[in-house]
mmCIF file of the N, C-alpha and C atoms, coordinates in Angstrom:
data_MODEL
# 
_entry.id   MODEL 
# 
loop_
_atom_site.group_PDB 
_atom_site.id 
_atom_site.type_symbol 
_atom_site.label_atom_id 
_atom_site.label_alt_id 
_atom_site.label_comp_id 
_atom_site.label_asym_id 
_atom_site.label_entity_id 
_atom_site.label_seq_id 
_atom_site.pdbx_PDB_ins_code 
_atom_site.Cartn_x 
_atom_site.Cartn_y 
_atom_site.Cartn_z 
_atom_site.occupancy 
_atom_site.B_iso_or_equiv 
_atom_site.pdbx_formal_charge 
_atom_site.auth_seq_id 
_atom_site.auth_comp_id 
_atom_site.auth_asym_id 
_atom_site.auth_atom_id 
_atom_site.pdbx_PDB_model_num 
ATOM 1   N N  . UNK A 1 1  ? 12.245  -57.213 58.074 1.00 0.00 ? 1  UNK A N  1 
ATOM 2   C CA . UNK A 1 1  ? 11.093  -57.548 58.875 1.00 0.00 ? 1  UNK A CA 1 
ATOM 3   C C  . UNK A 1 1  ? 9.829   -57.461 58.011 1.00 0.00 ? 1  UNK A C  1 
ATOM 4   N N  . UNK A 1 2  ? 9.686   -56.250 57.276 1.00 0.00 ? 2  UNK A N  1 
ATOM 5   C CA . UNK A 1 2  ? 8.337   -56.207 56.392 1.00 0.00 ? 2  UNK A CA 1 
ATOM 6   C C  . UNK A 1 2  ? 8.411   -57.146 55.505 1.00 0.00 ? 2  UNK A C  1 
ATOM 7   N N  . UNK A 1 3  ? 9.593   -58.242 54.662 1.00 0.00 ? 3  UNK A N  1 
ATOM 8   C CA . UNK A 1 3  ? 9.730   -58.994 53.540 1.00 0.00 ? 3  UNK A CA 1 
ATOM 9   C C  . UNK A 1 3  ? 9.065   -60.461 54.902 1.00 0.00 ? 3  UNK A C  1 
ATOM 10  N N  . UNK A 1 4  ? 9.476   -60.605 55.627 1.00 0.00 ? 4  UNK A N  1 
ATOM 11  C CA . UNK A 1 4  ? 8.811   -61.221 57.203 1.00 0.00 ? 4  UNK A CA 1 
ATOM 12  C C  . UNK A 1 4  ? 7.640   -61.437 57.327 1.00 0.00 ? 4  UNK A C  1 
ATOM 13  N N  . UNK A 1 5  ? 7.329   -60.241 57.183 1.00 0.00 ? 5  UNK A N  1 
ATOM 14  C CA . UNK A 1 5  ? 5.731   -60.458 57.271 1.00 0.00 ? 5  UNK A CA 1 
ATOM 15  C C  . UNK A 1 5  ? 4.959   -60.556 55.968 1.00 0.00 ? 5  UNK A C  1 
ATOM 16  N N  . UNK A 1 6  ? 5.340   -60.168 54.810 1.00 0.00 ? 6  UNK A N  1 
ATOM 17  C CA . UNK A 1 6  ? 4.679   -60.153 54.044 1.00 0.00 ? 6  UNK A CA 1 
ATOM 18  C C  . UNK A 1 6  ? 4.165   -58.942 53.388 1.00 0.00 ? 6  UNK A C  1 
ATOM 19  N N  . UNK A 1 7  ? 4.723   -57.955 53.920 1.00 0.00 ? 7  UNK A N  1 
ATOM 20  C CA . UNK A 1 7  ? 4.225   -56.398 53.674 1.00 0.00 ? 7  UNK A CA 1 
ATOM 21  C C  . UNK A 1 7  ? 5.120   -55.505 53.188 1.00 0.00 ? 7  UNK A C  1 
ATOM 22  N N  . UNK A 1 8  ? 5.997   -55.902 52.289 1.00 0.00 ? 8  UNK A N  1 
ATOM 23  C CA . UNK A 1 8  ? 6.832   -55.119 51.982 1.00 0.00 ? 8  UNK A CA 1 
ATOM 24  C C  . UNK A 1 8  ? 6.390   -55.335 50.332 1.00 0.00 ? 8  UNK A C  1 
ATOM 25  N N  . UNK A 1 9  ? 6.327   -54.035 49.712 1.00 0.00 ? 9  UNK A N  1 
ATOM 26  C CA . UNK A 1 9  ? 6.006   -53.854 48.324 1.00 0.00 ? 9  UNK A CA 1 
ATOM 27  C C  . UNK A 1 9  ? 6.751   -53.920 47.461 1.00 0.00 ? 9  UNK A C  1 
ATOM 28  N N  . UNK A 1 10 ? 7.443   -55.006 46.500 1.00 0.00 ? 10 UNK A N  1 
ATOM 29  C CA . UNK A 1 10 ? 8.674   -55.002 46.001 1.00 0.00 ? 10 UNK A CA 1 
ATOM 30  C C  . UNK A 1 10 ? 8.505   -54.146 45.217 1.00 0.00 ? 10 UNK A C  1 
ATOM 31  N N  . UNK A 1 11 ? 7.644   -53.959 44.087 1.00 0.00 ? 11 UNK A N  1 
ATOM 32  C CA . UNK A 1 11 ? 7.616   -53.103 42.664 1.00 0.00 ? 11 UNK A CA 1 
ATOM 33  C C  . UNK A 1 11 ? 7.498   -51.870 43.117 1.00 0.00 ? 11 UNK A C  1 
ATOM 34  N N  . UNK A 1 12 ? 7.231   -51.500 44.691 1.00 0.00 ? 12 UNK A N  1 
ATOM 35  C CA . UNK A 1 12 ? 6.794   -49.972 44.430 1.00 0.00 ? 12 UNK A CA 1 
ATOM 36  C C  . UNK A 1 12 ? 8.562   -49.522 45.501 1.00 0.00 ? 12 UNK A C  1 
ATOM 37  N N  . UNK A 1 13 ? 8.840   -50.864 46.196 1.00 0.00 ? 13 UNK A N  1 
ATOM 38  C CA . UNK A 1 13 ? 10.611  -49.935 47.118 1.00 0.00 ? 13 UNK A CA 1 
ATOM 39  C C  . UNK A 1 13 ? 9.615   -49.701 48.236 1.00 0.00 ? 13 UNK A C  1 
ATOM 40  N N  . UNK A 1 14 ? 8.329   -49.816 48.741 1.00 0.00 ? 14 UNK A N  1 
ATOM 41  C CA . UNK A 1 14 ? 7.848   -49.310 49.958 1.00 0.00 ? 14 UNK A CA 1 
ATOM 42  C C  . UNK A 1 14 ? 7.099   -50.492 50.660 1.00 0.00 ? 14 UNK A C  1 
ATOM 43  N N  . UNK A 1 15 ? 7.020   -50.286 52.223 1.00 0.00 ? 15 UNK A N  1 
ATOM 44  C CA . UNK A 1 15 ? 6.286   -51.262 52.947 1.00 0.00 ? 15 UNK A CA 1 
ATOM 45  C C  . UNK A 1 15 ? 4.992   -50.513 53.110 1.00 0.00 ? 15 UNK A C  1 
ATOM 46  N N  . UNK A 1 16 ? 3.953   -52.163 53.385 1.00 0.00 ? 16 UNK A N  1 
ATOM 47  C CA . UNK A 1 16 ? 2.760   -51.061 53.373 1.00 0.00 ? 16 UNK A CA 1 
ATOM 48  C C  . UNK A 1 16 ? 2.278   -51.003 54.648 1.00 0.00 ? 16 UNK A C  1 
ATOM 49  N N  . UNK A 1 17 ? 1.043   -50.465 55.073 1.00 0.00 ? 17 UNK A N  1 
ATOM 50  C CA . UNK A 1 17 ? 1.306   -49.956 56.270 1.00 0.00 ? 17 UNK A CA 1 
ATOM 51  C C  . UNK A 1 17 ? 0.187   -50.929 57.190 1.00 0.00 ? 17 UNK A C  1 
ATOM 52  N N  . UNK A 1 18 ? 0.994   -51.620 58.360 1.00 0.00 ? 18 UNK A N  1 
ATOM 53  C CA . UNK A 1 18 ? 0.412   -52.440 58.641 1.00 0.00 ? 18 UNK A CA 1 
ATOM 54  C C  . UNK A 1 18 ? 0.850   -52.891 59.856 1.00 0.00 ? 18 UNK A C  1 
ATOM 55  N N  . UNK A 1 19 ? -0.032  -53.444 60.662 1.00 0.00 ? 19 UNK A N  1 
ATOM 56  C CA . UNK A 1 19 ? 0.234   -53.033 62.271 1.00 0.00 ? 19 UNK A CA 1 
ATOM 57  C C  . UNK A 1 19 ? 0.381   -55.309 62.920 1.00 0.00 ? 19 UNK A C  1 
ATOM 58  N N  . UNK A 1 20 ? 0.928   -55.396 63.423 1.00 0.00 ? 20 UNK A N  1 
ATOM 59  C CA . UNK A 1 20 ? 1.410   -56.974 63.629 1.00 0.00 ? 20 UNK A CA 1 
ATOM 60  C C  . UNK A 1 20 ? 1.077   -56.636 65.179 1.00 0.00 ? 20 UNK A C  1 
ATOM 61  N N  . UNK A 1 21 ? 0.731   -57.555 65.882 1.00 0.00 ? 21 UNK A N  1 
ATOM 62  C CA . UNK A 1 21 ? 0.443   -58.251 67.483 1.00 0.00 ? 21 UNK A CA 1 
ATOM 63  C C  . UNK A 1 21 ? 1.230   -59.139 67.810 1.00 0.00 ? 21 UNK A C  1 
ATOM 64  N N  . UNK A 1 22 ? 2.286   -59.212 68.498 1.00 0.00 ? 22 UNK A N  1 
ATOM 65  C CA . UNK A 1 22 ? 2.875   -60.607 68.043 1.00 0.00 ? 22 UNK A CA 1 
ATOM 66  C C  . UNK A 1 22 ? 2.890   -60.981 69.806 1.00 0.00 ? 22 UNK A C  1 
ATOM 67  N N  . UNK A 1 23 ? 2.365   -62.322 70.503 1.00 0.00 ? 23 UNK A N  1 
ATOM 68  C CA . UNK A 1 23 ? 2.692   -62.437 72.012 1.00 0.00 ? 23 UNK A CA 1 
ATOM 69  C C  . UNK A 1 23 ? 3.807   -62.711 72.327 1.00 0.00 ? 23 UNK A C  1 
ATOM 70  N N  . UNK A 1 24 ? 4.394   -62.988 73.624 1.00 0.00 ? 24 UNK A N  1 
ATOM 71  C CA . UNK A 1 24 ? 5.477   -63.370 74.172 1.00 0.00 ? 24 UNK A CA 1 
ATOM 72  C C  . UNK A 1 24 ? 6.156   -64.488 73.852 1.00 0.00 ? 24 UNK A C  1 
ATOM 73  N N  . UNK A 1 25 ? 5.457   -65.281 73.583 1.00 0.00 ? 25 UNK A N  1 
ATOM 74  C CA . UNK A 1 25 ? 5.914   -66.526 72.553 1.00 0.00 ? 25 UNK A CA 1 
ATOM 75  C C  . UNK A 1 25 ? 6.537   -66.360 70.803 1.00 0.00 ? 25 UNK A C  1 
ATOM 76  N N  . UNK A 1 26 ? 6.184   -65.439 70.229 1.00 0.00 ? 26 UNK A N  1 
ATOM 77  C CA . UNK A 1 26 ? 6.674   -64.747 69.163 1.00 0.00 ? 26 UNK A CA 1 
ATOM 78  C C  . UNK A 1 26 ? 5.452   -65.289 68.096 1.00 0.00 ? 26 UNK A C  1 
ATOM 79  N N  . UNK A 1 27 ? 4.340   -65.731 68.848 1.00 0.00 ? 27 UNK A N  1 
ATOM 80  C CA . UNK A 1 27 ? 3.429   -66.031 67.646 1.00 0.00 ? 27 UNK A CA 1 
ATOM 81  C C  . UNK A 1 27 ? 2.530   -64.708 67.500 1.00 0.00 ? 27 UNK A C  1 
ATOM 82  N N  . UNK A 1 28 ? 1.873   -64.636 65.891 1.00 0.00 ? 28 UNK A N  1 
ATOM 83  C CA . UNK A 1 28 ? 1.336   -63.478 65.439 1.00 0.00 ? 28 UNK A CA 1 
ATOM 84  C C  . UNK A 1 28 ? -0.160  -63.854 66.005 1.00 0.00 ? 28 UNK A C  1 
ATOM 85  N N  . UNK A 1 29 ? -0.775  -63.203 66.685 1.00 0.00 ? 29 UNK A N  1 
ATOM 86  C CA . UNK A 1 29 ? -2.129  -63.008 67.343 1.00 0.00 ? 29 UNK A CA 1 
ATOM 87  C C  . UNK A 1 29 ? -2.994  -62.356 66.576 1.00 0.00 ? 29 UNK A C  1 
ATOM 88  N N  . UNK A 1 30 ? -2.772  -61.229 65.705 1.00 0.00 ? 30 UNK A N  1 
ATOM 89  C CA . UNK A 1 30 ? -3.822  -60.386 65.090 1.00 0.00 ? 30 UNK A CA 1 
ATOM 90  C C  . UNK A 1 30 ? -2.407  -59.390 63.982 1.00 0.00 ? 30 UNK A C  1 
ATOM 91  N N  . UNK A 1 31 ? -3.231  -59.423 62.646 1.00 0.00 ? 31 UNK A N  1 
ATOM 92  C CA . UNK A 1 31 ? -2.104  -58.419 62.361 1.00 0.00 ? 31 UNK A CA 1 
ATOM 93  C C  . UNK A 1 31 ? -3.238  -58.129 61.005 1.00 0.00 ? 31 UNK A C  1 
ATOM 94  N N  . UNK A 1 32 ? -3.404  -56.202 60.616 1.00 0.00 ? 32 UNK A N  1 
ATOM 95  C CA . UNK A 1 32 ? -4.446  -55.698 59.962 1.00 0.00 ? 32 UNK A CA 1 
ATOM 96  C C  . UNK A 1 32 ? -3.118  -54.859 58.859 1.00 0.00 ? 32 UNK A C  1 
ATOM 97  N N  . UNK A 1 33 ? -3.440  -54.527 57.631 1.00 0.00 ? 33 UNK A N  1 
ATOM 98  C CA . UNK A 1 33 ? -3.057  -53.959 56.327 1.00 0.00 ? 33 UNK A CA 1 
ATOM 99  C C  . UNK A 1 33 ? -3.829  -53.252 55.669 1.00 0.00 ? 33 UNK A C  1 
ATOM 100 N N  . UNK A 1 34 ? -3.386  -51.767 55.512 1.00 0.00 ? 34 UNK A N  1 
ATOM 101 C CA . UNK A 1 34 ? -4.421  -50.700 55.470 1.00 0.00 ? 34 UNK A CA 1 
ATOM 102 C C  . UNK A 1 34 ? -4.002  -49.892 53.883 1.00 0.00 ? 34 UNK A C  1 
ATOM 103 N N  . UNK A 1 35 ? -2.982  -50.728 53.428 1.00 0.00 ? 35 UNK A N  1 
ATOM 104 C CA . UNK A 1 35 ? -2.303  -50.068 52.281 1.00 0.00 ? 35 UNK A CA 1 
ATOM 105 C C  . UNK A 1 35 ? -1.515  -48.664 52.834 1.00 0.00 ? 35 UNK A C  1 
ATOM 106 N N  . UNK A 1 36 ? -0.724  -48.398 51.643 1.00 0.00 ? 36 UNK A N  1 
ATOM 107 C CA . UNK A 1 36 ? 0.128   -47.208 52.224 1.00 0.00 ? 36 UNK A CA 1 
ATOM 108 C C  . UNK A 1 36 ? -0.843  -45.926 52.361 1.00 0.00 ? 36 UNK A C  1 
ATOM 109 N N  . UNK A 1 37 ? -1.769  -45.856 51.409 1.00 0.00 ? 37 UNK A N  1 
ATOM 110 C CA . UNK A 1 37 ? -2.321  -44.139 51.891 1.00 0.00 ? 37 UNK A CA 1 
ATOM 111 C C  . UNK A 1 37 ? -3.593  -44.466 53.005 1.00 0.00 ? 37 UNK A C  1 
ATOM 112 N N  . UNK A 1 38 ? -3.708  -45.794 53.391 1.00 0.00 ? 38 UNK A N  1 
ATOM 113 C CA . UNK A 1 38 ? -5.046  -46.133 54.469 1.00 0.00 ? 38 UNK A CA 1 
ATOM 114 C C  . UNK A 1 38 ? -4.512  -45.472 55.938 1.00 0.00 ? 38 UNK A C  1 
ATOM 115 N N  . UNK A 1 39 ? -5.710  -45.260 56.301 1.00 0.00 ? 39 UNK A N  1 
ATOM 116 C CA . UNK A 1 39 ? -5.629  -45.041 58.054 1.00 0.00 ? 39 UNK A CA 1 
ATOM 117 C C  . UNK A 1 39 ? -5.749  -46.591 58.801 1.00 0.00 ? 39 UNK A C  1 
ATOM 118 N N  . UNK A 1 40 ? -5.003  -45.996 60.308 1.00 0.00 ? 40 UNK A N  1 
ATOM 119 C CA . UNK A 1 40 ? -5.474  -46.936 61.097 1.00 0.00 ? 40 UNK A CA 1 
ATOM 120 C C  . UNK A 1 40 ? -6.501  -46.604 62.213 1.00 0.00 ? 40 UNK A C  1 
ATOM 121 N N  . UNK A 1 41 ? -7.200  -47.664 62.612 1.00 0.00 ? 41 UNK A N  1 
ATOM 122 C CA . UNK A 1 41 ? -7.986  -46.543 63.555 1.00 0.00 ? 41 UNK A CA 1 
ATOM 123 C C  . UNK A 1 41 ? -7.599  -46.841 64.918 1.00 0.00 ? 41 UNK A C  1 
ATOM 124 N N  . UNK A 1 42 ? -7.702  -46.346 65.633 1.00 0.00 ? 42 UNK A N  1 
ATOM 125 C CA . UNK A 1 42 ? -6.853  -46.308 67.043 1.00 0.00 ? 42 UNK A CA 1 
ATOM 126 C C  . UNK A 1 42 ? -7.694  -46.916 67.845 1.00 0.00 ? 42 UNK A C  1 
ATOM 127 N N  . UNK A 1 43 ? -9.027  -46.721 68.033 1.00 0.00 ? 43 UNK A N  1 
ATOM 128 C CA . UNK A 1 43 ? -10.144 -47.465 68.966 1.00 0.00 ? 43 UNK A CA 1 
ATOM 129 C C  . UNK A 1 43 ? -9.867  -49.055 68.350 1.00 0.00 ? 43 UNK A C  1 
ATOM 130 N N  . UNK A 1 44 ? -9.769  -49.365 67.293 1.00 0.00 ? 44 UNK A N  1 
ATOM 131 C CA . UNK A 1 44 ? -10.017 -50.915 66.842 1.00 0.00 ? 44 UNK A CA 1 
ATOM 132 C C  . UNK A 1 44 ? -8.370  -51.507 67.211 1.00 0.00 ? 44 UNK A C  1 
ATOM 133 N N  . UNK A 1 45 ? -7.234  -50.782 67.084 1.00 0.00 ? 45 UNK A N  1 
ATOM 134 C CA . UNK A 1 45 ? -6.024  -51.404 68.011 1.00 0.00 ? 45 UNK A CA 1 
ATOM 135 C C  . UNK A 1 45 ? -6.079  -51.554 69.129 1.00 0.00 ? 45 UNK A C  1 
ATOM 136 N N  . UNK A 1 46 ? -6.677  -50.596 69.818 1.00 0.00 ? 46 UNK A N  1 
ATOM 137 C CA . UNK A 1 46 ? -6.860  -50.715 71.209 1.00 0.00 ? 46 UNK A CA 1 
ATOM 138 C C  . UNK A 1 46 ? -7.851  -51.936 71.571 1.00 0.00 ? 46 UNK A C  1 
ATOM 139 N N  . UNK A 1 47 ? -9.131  -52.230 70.724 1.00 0.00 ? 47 UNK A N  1 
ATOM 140 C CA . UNK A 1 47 ? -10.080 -53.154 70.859 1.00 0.00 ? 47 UNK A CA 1 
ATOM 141 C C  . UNK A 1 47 ? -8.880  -54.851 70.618 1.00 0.00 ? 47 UNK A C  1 
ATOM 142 N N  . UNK A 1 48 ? -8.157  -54.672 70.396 1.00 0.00 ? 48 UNK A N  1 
ATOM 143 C CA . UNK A 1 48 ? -7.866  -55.843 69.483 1.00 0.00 ? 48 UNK A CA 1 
ATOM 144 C C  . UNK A 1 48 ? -6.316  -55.829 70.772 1.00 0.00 ? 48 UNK A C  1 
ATOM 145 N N  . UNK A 1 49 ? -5.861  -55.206 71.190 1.00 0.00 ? 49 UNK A N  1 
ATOM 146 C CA . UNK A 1 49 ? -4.787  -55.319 72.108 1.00 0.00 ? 49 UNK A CA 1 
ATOM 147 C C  . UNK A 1 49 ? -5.254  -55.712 73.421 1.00 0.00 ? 49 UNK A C  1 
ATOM 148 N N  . UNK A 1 50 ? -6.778  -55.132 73.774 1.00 0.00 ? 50 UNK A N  1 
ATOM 149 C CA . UNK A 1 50 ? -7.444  -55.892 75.120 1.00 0.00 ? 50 UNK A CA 1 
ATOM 150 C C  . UNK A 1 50 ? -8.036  -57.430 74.831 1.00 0.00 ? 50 UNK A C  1 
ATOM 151 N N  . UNK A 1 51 ? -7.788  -57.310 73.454 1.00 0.00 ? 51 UNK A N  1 
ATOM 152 C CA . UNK A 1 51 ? -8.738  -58.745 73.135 1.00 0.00 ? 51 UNK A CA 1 
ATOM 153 C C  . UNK A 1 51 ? -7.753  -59.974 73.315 1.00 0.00 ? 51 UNK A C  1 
ATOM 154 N N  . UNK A 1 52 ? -6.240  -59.365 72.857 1.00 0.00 ? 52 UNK A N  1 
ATOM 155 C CA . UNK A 1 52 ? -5.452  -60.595 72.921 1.00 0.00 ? 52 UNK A CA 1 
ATOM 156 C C  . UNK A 1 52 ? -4.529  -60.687 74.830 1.00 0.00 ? 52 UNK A C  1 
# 
């Protein structure tokens, strides 16, 4: 799934860390990449889950 999206790190063996929206139709709506040691912030998922 992460080679899928695009977020899987070949040289390092790790996915990075990164949050996908995808609707009922299976199309991607919003999707953010924070690198592996980044935060996510929880108010801006939530902003972005009422948005879609």
């Amino acid at each position: 799934m992460a080679t899928a999206y695009g977020v899987y790190l070949d040289a390092r063996g790790i996915t990075d860390r990164a949050t996908v929206l995808i609707g009922k139709d299976g199309v991607v709506l919003w999707s953010s990449s924070v690198g592996p040691p980044g935060k996510r912030e929880a108010s801006e998922l939530l902003a972005q889950c009422k948005s879609c």
